[in-house]
C-alpha positions in Angstrom: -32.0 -277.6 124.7 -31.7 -276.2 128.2 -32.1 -272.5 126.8 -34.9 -273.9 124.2 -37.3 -275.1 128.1 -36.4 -272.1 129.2 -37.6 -269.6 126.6 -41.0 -271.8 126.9 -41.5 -271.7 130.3 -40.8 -268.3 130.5 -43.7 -267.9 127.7 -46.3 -270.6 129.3 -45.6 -268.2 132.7 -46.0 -264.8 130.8 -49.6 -266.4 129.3 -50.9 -267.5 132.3 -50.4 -263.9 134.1 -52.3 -262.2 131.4 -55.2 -263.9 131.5 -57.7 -262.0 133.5 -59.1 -263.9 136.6 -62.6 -264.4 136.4 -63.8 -264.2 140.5 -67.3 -263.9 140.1 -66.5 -260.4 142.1 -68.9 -257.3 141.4 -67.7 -253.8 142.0 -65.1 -254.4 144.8 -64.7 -251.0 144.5 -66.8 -249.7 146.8 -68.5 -247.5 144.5 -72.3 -248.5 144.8 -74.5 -246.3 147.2 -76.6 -247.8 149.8 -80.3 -246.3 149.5 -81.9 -244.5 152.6 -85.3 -245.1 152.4 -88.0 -246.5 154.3 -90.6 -247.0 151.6 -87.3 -249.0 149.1 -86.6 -250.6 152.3 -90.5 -252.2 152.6 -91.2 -252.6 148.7 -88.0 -253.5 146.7 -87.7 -257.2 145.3 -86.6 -259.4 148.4 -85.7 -262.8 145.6 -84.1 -265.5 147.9 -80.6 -265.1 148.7 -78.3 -266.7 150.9 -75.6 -263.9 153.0 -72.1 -266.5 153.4 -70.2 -263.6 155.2 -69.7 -259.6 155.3 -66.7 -258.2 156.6 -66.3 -253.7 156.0 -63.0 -252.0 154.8 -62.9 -248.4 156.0 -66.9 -247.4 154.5 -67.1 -250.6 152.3 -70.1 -253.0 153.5 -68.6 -256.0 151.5 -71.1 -258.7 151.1 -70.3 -262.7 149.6 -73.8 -263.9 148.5 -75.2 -266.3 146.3 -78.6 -267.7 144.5 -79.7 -269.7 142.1 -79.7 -268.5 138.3 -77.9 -269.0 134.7 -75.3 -267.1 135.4 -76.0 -263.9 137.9 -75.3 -261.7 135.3 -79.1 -260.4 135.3 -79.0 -259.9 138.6 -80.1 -256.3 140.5 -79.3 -255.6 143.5 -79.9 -253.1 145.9 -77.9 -252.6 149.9 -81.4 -250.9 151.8 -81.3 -249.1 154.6 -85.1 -249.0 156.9 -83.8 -245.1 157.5 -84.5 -245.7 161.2 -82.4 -245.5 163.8 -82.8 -248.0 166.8 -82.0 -246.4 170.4 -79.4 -248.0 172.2 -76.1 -248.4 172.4 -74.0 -248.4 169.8 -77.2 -247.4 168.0 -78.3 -249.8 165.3 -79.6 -249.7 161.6 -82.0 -252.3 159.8 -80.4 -252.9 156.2 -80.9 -255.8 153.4 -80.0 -256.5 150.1 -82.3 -256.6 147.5 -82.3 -259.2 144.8 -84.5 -258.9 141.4 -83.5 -262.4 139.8 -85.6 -263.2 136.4 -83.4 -266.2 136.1 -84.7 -269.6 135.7 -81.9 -272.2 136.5 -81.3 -274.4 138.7 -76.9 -273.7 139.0 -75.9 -271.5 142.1 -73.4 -268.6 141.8 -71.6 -266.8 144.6 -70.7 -263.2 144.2 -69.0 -260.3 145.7 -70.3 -256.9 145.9 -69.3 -253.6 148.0 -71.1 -250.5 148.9 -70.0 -247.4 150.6 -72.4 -247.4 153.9 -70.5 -244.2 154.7 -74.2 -242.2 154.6 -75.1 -244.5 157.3 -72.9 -243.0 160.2 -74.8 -241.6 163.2 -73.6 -239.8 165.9 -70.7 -241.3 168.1 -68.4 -243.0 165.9 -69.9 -246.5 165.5 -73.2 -248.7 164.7 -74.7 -252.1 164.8 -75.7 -252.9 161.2 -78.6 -255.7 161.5 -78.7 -257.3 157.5 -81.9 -259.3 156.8 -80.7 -263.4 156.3 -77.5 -262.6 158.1 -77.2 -263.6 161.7 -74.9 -262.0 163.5 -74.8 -258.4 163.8 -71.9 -256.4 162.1 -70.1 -253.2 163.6 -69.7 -250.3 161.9 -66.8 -248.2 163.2 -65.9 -244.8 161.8 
């Protein structure tokens, strides 16, 4: 009987780490680009968001945000840079991210999503990102 629990927890343990994880997380790969432009910057969609934190790995600007929907899975989204560069010291960059959401619901989802900000080093070897909805400021350091 011993052997029997055994052979069945062993198989209950092997199911449950198969099963994929779902994390809500988007691209944690660092794979999406960040877009440079002054004119995206002003006219992309700007649907409401809330920013709950950002922290950056290496050139990854990872962002945990959330908004209403049915799901999120509709969701666009863009990381904007103004493409200006504000003088002081470290300098300092304007970005936000961009939300298109056509959903109509009322649920709120949280996601993850990563971008390699890499394009927006300057000269020295750091920079104060300032993100739209976000209030603290967030130091780039390359």
């Amino acid at each position: 009987m011993k052997v029997l629990n055994s052979i069945i927890v062993l198989i209950i343990i092997s199911i449950g780490l198969s099963c994929d994880s779902d994390d809500d997380t988007i691209n944690k790969t660092c794979e999406e680009k960040i877009i440079v432009s002054s004119e995206t910057y002003l006219n992309a969609p700007d649907d409401h968001l809330n920013i709950n934190a950002v922290r950056i790995e290496g050139n990854c600007l990872i962002i945990d945000f959330g908004s209403s929907g049915c799901d999120g899975s509709t969701w666009e989204l863009k990381l904007l840079d103004a493409d200006v560069i504000l003088e002081s010291y470290p300098p300092q960059r304007n970005i936000r991210l961009s939300l298109k959401n056509m959903e109509l619901c009322d649920a709120y989802f949280s996601k993850e999503i990563a971008y390699d900000i890499s394009e927006l080093q300057v000269g020295g070897n750091k920079v104060i990102l300032n993100i739209k909805g976000y209030d603290e400021k967030v130091l780039y350091e390359y």
